[in-house]
C-alpha positions as a printed NumPy array, in Angstrom:
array([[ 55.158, 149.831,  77.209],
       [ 57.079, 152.994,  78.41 ],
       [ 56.449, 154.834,  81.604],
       [ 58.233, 158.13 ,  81.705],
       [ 58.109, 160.202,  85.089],
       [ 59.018, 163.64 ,  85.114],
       [ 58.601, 166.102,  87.528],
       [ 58.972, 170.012,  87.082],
       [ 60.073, 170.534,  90.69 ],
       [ 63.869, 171.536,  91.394],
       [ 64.774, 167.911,  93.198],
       [ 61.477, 166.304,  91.708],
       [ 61.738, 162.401,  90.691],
       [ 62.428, 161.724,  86.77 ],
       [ 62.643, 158.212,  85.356],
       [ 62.071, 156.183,  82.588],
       [ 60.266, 152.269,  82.584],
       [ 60.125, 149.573,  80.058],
       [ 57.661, 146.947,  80.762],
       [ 57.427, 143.554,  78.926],
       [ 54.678, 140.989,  78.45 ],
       [ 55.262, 137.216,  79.704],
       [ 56.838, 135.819,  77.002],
       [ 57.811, 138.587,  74.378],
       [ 61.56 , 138.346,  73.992],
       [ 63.836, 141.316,  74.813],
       [ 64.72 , 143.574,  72.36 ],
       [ 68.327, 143.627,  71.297],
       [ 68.821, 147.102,  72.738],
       [ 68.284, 146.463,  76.064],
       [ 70.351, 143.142,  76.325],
       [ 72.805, 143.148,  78.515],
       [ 72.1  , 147.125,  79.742],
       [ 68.822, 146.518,  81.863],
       [ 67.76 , 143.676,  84.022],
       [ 64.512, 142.634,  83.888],
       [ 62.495, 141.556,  86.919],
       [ 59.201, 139.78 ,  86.775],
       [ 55.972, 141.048,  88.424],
       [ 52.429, 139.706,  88.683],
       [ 49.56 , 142.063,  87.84 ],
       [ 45.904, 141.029,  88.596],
       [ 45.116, 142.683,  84.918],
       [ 47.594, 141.939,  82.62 ],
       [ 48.896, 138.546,  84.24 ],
       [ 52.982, 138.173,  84.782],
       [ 54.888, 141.248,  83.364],
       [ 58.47 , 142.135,  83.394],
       [ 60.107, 145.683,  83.819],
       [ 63.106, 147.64 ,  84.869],
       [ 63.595, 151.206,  84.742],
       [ 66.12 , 153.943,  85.252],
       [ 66.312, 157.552,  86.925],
       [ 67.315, 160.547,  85.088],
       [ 69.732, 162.543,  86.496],
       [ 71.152, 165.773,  85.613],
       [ 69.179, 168.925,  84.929],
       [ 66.805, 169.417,  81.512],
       [ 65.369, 173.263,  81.555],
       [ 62.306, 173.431,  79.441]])
C-alpha cells in the first residue's frame, strides 16, 4: 500500500508511505534505502511501514 500526503498550504506537510503485510518480502527497490518498522493493527494484524517527507517546492 502507498499513503501519499500532500498538502496545498505554503509550509503544509507532504510525505510519502509504503506499508507491507507480515510476511511479504521487500521489494528489491527499497532494500537497503528504507527501514522498515513493524506495527500492530487491530484490522489488518502486524504490518510494516516507513515513509519519507517531501521537501522542496512542487507548484501545481
Amino acid at each position: 500500500m502507498v499513503n501519499v500526503l500532500y498538502t496545498l498550504e505554503e509550509g503544509g506537510k507532504r510525505a510519502v508511505g509504503f506499508k507491507l503485510s507480515d510476511g511479504m518480502p521487500i521489494p528489491e527497490e527499497f532494500e537497503g534505502k528504507f527501514k522498515f518498522a513493524r506495527q500492530k493493527s487491530k484490522l489488518a494484524g502486524t504490518i510494516r511501514g516507513s515513509f519519507f517527507v517531501i521537501k522542496g517546492d512542487y507548484p501545481d
